[in-house]
C-alpha positions as CSV (number, residue, x, y, z in Angstrom):
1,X,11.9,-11.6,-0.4
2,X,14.9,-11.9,-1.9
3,X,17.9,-10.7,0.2
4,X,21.1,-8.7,-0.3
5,X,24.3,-11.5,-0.3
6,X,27.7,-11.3,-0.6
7,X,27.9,-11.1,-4.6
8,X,24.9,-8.7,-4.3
9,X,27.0,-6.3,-1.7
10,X,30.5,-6.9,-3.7
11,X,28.6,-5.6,-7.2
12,X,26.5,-2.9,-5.2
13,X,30.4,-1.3,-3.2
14,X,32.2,-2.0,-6.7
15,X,29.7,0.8,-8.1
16,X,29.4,3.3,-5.4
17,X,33.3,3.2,-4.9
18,X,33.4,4.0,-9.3
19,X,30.6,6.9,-9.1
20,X,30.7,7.9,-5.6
21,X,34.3,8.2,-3.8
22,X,35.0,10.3,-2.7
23,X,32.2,12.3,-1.8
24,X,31.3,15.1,0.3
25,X,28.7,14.4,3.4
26,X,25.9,17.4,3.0
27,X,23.0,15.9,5.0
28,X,21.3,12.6,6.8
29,X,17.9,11.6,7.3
30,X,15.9,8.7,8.7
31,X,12.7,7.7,6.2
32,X,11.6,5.4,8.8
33,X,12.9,2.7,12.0
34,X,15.0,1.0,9.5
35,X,16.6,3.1,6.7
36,X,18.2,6.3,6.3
37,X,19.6,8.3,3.5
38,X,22.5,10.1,3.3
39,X,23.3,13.2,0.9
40,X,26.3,12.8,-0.8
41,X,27.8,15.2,-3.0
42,X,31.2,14.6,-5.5
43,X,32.2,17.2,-8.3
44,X,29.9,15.4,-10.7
45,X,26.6,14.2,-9.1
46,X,24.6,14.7,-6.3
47,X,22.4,11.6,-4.7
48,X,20.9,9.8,-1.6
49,X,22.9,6.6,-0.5
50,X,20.3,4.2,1.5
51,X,21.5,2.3,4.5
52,X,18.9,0.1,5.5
53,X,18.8,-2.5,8.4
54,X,15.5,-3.8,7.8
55,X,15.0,-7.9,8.7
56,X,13.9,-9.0,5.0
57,X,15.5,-5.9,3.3
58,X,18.3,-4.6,4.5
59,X,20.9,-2.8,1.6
60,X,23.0,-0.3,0.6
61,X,22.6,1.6,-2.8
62,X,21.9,4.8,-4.2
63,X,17.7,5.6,-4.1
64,X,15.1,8.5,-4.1
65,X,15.5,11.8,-2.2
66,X,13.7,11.7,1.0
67,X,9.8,13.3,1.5
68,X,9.7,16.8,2.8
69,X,8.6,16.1,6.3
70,X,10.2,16.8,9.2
71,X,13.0,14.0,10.9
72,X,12.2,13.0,14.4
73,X,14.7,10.2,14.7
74,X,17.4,10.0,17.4
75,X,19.8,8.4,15.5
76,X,19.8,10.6,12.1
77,X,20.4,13.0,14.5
78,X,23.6,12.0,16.1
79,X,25.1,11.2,12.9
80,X,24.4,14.2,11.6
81,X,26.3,16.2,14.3
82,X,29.0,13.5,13.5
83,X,29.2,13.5,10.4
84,X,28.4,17.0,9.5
85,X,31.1,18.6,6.9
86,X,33.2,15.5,6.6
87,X,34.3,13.2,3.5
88,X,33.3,9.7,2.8
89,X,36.6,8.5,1.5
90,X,36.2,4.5,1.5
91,X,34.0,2.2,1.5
92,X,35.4,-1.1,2.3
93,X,34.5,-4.4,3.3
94,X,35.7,-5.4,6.9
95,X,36.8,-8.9,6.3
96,X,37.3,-11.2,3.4
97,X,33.1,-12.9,2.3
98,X,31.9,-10.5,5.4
99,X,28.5,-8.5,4.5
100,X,29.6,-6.0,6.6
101,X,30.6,-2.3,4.8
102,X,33.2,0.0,6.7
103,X,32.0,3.3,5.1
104,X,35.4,5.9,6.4
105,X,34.9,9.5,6.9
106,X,37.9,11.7,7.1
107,X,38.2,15.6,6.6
108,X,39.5,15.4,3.0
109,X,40.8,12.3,0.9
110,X,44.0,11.0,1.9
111,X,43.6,11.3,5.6
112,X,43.0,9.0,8.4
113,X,39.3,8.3,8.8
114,X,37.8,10.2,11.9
115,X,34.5,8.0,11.8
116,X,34.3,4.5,10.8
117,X,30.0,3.8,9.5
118,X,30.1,-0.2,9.8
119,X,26.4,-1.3,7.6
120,X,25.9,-4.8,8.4
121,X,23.9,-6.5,6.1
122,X,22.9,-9.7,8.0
123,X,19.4,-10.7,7.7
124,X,17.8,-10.1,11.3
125,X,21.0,-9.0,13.1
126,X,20.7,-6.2,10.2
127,X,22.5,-3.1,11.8
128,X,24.7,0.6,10.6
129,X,26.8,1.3,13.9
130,X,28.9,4.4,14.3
131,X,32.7,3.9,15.9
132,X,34.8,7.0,16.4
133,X,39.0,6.9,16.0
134,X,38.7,5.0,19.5
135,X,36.8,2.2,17.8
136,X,34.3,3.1,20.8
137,X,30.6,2.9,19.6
138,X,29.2,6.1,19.7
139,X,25.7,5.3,18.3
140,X,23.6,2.5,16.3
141,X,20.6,1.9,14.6
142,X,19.8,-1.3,16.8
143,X,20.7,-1.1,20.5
144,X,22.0,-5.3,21.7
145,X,21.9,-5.7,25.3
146,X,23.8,-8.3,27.3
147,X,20.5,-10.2,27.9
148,X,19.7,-9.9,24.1
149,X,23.3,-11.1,23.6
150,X,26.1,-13.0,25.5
151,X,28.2,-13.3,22.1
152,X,28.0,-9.7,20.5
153,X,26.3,-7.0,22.6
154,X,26.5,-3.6,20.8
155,X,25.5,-0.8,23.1
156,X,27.1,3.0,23.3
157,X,30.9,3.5,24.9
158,X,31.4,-0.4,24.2
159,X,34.0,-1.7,21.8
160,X,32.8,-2.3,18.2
161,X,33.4,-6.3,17.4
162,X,33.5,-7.7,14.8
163,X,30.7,-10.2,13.6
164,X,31.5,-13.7,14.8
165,X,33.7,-16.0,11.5
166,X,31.9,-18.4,9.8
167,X,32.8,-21.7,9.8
168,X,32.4,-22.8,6.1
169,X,34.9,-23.7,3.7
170,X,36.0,-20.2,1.8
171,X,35.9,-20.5,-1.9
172,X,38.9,-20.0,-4.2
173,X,39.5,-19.3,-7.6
174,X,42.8,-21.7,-7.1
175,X,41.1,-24.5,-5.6
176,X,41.2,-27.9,-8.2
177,X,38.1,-29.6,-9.8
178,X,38.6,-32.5,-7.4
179,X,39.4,-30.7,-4.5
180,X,35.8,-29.3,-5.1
181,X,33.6,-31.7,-6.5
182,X,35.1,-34.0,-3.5
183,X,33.7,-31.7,-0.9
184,X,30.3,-31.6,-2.3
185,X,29.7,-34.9,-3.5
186,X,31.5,-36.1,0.5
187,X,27.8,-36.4,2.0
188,X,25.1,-37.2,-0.5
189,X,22.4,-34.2,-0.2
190,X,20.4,-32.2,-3.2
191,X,22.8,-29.9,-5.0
192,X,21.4,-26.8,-3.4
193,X,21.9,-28.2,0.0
194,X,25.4,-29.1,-0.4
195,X,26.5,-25.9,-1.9
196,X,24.9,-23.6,1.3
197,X,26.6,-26.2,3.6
198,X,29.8,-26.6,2.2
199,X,30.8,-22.7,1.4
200,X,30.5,-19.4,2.7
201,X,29.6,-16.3,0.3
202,X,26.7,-18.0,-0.7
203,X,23.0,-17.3,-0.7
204,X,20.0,-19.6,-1.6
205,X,19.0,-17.3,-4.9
206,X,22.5,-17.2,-6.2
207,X,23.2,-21.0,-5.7
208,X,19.4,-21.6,-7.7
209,X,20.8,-19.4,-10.2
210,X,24.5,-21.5,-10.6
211,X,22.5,-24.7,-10.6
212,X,20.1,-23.6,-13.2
213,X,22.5,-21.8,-15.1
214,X,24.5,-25.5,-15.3
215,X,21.0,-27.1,-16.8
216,X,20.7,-29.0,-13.2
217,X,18.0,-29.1,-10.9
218,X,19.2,-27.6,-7.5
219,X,16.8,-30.4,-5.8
220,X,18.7,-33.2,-7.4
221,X,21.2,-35.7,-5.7
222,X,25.0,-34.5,-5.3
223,X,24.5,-39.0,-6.6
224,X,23.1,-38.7,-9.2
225,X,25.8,-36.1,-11.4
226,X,27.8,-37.5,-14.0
227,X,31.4,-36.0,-14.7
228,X,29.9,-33.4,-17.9
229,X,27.4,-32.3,-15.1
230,X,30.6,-31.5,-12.3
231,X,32.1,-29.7,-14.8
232,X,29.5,-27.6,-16.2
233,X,28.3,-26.6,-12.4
234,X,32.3,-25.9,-11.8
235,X,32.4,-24.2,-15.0
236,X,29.6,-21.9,-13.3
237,X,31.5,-21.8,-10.3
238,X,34.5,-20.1,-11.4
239,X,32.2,-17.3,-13.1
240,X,30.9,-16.7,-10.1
241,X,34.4,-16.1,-8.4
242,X,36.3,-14.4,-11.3
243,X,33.2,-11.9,-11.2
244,X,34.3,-11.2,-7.5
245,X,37.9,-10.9,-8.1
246,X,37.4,-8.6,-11.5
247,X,34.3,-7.0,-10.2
248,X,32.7,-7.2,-13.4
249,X,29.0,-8.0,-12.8
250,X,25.6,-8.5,-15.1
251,X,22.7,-6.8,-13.5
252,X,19.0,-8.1,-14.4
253,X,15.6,-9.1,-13.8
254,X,14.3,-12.7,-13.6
255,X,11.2,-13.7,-14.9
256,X,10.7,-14.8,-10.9
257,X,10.2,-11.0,-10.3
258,X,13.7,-11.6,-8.6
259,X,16.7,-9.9,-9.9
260,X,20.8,-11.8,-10.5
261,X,24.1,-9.5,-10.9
262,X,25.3,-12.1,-12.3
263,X,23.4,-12.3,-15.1
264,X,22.2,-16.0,-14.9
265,X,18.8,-16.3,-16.3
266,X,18.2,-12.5,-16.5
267,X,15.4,-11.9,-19.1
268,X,15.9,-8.2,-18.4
269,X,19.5,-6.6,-18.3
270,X,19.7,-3.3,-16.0
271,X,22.3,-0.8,-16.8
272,X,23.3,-0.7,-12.5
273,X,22.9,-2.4,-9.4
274,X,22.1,0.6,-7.6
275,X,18.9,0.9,-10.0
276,X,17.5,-3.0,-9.1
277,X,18.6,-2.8,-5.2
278,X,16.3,0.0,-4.9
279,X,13.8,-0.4,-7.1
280,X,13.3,-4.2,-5.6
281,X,13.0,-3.5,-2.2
282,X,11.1,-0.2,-2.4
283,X,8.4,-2.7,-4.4
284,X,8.8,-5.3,-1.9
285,X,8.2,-2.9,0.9
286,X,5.5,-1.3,-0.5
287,X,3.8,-4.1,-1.1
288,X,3.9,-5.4,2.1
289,X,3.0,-1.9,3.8
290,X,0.1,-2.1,0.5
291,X,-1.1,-5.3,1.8
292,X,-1.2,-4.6,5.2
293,X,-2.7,-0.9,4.7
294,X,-5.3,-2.5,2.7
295,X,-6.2,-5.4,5.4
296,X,-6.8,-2.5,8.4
297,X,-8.8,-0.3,6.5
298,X,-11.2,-2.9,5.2
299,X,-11.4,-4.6,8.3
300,X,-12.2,-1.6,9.6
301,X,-15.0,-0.1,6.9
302,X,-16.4,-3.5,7.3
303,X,-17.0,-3.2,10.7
304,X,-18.2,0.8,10.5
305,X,-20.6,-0.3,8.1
306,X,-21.9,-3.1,9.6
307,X,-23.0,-1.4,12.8
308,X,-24.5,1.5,10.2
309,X,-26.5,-0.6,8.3
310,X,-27.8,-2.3,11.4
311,X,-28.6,1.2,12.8
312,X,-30.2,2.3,9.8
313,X,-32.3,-1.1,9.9
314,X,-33.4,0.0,13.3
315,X,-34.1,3.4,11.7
316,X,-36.7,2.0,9.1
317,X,-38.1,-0.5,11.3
318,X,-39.7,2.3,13.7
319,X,-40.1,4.2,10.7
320,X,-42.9,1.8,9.3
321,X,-44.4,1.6,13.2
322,X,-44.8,4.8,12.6
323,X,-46.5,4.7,9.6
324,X,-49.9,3.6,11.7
325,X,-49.9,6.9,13.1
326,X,-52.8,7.9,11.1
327,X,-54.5,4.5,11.6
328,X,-54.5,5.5,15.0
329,X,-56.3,9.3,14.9
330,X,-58.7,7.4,12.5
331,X,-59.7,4.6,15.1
332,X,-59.9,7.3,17.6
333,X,-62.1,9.7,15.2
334,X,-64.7,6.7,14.7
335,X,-64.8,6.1,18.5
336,X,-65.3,10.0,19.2
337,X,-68.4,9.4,16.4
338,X,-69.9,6.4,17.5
339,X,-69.8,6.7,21.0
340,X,-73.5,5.7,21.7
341,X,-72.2,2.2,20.0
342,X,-70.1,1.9,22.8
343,X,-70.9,-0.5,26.0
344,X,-68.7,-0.7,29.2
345,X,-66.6,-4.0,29.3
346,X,-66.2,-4.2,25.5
347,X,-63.0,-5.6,24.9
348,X,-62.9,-4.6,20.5
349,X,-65.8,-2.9,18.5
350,X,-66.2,-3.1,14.9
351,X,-67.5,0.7,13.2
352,X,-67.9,1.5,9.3
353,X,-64.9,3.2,7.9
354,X,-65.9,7.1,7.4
355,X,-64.7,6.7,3.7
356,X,-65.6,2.9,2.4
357,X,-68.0,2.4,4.9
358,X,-66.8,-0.7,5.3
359,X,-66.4,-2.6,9.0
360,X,-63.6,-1.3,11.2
361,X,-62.4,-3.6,14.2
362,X,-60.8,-1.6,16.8
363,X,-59.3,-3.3,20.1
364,X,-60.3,-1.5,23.3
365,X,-59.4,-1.5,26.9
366,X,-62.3,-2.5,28.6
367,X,-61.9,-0.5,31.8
368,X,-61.6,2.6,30.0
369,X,-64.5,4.7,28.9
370,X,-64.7,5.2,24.5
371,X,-63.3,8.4,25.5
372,X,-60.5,7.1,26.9
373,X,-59.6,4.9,25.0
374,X,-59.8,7.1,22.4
375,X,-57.7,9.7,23.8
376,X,-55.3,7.3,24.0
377,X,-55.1,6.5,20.5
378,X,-54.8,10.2,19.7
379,X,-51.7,10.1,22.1
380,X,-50.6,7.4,20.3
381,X,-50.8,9.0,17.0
382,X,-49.1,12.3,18.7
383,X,-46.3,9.6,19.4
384,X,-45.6,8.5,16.8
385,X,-45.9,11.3,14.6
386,X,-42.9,13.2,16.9
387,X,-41.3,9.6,16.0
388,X,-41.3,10.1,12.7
389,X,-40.0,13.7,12.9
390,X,-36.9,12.7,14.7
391,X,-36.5,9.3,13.0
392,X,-36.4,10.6,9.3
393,X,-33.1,13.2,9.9
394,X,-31.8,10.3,11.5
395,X,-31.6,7.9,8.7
396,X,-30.9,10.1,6.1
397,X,-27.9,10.5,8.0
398,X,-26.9,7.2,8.7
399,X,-27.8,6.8,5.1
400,X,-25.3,9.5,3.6
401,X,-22.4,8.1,6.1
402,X,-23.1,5.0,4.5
403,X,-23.2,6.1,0.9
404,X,-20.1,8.1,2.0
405,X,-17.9,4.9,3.1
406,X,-19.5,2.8,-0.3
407,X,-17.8,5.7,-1.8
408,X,-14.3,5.2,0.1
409,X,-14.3,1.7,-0.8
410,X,-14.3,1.6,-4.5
411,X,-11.2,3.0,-3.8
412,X,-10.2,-0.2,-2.2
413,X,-11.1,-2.2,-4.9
414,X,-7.8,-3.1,-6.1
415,X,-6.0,-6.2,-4.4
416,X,-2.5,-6.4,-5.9
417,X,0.1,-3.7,-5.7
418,X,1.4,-2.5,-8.7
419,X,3.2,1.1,-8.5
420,X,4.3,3.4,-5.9
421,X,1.1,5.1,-7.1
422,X,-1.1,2.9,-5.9
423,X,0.5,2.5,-2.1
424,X,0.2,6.4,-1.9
425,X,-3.6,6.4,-3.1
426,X,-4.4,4.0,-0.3
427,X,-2.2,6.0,1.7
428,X,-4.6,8.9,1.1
429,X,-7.3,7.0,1.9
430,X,-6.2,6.3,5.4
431,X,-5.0,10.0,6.0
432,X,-9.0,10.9,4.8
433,X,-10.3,8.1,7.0
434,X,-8.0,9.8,10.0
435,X,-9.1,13.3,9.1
436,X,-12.8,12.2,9.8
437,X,-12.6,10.4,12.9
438,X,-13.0,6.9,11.4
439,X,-9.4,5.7,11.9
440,X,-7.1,6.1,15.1
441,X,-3.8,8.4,14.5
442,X,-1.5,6.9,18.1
443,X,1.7,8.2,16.4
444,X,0.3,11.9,15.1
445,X,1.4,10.9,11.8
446,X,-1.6,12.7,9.8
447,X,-1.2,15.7,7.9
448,X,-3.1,17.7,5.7
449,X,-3.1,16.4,2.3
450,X,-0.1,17.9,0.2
451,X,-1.2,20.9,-2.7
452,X,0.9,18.1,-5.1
453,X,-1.1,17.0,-7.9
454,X,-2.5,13.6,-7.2
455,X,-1.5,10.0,-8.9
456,X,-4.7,9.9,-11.3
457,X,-5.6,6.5,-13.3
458,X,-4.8,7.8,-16.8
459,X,-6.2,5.7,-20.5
460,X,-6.4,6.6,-24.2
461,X,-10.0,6.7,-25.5
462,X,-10.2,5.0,-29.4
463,X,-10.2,8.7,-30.7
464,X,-6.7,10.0,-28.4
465,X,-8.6,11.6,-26.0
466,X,-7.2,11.2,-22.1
467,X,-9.3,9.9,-19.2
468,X,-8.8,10.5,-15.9
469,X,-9.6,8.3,-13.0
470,X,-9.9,9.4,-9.1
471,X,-8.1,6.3,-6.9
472,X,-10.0,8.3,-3.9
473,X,-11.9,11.1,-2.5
474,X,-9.2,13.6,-2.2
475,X,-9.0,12.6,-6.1
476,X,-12.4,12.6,-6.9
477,X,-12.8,15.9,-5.2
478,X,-9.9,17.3,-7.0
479,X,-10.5,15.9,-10.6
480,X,-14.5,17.6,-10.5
481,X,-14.0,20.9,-9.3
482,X,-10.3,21.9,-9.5
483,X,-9.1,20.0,-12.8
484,X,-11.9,20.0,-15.1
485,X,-12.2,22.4,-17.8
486,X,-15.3,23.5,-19.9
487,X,-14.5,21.1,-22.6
488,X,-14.3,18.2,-20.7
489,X,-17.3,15.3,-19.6
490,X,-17.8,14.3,-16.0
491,X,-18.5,10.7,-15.7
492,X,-19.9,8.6,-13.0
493,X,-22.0,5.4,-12.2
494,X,-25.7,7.0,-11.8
495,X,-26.9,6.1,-8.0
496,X,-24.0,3.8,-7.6
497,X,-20.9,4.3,-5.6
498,X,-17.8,5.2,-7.9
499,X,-14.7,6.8,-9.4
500,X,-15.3,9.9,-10.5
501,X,-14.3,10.0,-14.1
502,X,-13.2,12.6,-16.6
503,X,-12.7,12.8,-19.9
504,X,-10.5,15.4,-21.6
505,X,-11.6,17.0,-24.7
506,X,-9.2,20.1,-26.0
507,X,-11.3,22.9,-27.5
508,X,-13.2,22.6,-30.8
509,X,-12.6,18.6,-30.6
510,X,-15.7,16.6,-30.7
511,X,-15.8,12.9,-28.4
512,X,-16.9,10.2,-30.8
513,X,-19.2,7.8,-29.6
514,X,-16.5,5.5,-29.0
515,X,-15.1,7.6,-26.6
516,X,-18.0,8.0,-24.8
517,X,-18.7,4.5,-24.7
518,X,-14.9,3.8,-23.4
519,X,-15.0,6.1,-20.9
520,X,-18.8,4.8,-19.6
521,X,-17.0,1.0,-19.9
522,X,-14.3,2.5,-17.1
523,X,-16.4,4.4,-15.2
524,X,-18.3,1.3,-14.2
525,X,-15.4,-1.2,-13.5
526,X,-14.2,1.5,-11.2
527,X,-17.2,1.5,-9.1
528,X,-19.0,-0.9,-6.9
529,X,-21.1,-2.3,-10.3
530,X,-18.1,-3.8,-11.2
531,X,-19.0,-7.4,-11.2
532,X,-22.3,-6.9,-13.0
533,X,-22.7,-7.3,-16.7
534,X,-24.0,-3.9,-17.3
535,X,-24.5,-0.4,-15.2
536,X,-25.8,3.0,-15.9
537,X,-23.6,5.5,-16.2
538,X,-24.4,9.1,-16.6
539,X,-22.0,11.9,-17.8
540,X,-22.6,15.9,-17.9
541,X,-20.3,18.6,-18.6
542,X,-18.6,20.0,-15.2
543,X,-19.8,22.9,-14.8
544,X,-23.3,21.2,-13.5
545,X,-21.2,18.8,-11.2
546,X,-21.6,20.5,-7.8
547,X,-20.4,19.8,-4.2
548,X,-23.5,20.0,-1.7
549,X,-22.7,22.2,1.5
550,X,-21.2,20.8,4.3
551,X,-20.5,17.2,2.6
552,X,-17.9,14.7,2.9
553,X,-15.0,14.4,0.5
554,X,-16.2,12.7,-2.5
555,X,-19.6,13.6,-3.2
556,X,-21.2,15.3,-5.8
557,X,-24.5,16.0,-7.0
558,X,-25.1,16.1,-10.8
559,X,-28.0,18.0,-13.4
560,X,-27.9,18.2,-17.0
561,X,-27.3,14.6,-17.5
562,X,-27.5,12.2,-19.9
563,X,-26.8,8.0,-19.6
564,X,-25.0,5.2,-21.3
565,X,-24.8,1.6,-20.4
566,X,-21.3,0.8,-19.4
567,X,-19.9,-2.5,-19.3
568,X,-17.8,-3.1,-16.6
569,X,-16.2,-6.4,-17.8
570,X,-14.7,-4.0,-21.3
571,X,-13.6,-1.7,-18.9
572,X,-11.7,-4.8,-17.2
573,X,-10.1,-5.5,-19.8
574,X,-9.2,-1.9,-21.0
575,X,-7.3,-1.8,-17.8
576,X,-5.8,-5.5,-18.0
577,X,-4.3,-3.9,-21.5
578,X,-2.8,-1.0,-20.2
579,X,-1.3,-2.7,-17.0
580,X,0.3,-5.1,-19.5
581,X,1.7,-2.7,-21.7
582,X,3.4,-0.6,-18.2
């Protein structure tokens, strides 16, 4: 992950001090351990202004209100008696190439600042510390004890310090070519190398970017540069520091999935910085939360259904023992009619078969009497019959919790993030997954599922008609019986796990066969047929789509219908289209 450097945090301050200064503090609140979000308000705009300490993503830009849950955090809290009512009235850094943001709170511009907010944007010593007039700290986000730390503790009533200098050269805008090129060509090393060693300001993304920008290779020898080389990269090199000193910057994306504000190798210019700090490391974060979400609920339907399939092996195993139970009462029959066949010490005696009259062997105790023996087959048959009584309710329980979790992981089925969307479908998932029992909730974290409408797949048939994909249950659920109308078609693998699929037809419009066959072509690449060539695929009009008593979220029982043959690798490729086109 890409993080926030010097050039980064100089572009990022030079816009908030433009739009945002001076600004009236309304309200704080913590999103999670590592970020906050304060409300700020001027006489144009009103907006949320992230502090983040995170390890791999700690910033400072404008971003998204916060969710409307409730914030449980210490620290939100003592800012917010703090802060409460006051102005932010400057945002400045502490010390010349520092990534370390005094943000000054006063009672109106112009006077002395009551608070001082210090965001330190450092990597893993990431921290937002708040010092009073006294320049005692009163709270921060990361507590350092003297055992953590010898060289800067930072603990409540101690003296805020400063981070300790660094040691590297500082670059100028008046220092000479050879002055320069001396110091980085002094040691051979690749160019990349010599650059991070030699000067301070600099981060590994922004000296790849100078490099490349100069048509070098960061990797190559400091050696190995001709003169037209020095001066290109130098050339480069006092862009980079008239940009600081003019605070003129060139926001974009990279074709890396990185971003530059300097413009270097941007194949996508973006109108701020506030608008690529957040959405890169909201992406980044969910990703990682994506990714790591993902892993603990398939680890743990794969263990779930493991120990239910074994179960239900179990189930069916007795289930076919108990299929002899009429074997049994026949055997005992026979011995009850040819009891004058019978002769103590027999150990087996072989009787025609009432219907086929043909032989019978039956295995005997030999110090029982034929009546005995047969009572104990009758027993046996009793047996077995309550067996089968008790078994069959069993399985066909074990069976629908199965079918039940198939159903939860089609929802699973996708491997890379993509949207916000898709983290807050899997997010769903685990709520669901909690809400059943399945999944443990140590931090009572679950809630009940919001009334918002949910984060549907959405495509365009060949004749403009929308279809609507469930990501989950709470989807599925909500898509069949709250959403669809009396014009639409409910779609869905037949006998297969899978999305529930809709496809929405306005009144007096008629779905072409095209559409029919799109929508059949999705509904089987979003269920667990996806890696076949062809699966059935049945569709119905909602209203005979029903929801059996009692059952879990997600499934549905279906009359009326009618099948296609969908073709999960089209609908692969309907979605590859559309993902391309986002």
């Amino acid at each position: 992950m890409q993080p926030v450097d010097f050039t980064t945090l100089t572009a990022a301050c030079a816009e908030l001090r433009t739009g945002w200064l001076p600004a009236r503090f309304e309200q704080v609140y913590q999103r999670d351990r590592y970020t906050i979000a304060l409300a700020l308000r001027t006489f144009q705009q009103r907006g949320w202004l992230t502090l983040s300490w995170h390890p791999q993503a700690a910033r400072l830009c404008m971003g998204d209100p916060p969710p409307r849950t409730p914030d449980t955090f210490t620290f939100s809290q003592q800012l917010r008696h703090q802060l409460n009512g006051l102005a932010l009235v400057a945002l400045e850094p502490i010390a010349p190439w520092e990534r370390v943001v005094d943000l000054q709170f006063a009672q109106r511009p112009g006077e002395a600042a009551l608070w001082h907010l210090y965001v330190e944007i450092m990597g893993n010593y990431s921290n937002v510390i708040l010092v009073n007039q006294d320049n005692a700290i009163v709270t921060a986000a990361h507590q350092v004890s003297q055992q953590q730390s010898s060289v800067r503790p930072i603990q409540t009533g101690a003296p805020y310090e400063v981070p300790p200098i660094l040691t590297n050269a500082i670059p100028a805008l008046e220092e000479s070519f050879p002055r320069w090129q001396e110091r980085l060509s002094l040691i051979p090393a690749a160019l990349k190398r010599s650059l991070l060693k030699n000067y301070r300001g600099l981060s590994s993304a922004l000296a790849v970017g100078m490099i490349q920008a100069a048509g070098l290779d960061p990797e190559q020898s400091t050696e190995s540069l001709d003169l037209a080389a020095w001066q290109q990269l130098f050339q480069r090199w006092q862009e980079w520091l008239q940009a600081l000193q003019t605070e003129q910057f060139h926001p974009g994306w990279l074709a890396s999935g990185g971003y530059t504000v300097m413009g270097w190798g941007s194949t996508k210019p973006e109108k701020s910085v506030q608008t690529i700090l957040h959405r890169y490391y909201t992406d980044q974060l969910n990703e990682q939360e994506f990714v790591q979400l993902r892993h603990q609920i398939s680890q743990k339907l794969s263990n779930i259904l493991k120990k239910l399939l074994v179960k239900a092996q179990d189930f069916q195993t007795r289930l076919q023992q108990s299929d002899r139970a009429d074997q049994y009462r026949e055997q005992a029959d026979l011995l009850m009619a040819y009891l004058h066949e019978w002769q103590p010490g027999l150990t087996e005696i072989t009787l025609p078969d009432f219907a086929t009259n043909q032989p019978v062997t039956i295995p005997l105790e030999p110090e029982k009497t034929a009546v005995q023996n047969a009572q104990a087959f009758y027993k046996r048959h009793q047996k077995l019959k309550r067996s089968r009584a008790a078994i069959e309710p069993l399985l066909a329980e074990v069976q629908a919790e199965i079918e039940y979790l198939e159903q939860i992981e089609v929802g699973m089925m996708q491997d890379h993030y993509q949207t916000p969307d898709d983290l807050a479908a899997l997010a769903e998932i685990r709520d669901e997954l909690i809400q059943q029992g399945y999944l443990a909730d140590p931090d009572q974290r679950y809630r009940n599922p919001t009334n918002s409408s949910p984060n549907f797949l959405r495509y365009r048939t060949p004749g403009g008609f929308e279809v609507l994909i469930g990501r989950n249950n709470r989807q599925n659920d909500y898509l069949s019986f709250r959403l669809a109308g009396d014009y639409d078609l409910w779609f869905h693998t037949q006998e297969i796990p899978g999305s529930h699929v809709l496809l929405r037809i306005e009144p007096g419009a008629v779905a072409e066969e095209a559409d029919l066959q799109f929508t059949s072509d999705l509904a089987a690449y979003y269920s667990r047929a996806r890696q076949s060539d062809q699966a059935p695929v049945v569709y119905t009009e909602p209203k005979y789509v029903f929801k059996p008593k009692g059952a879990k979220p997600g499934i549905a029982i279906y009359k009326q219908e009618r099948i296609l043959w969908g073709e999960p690798q089209r609908g692969k490729a309907y979605a590859a289209v559309q993902a391309a086109e986002k």
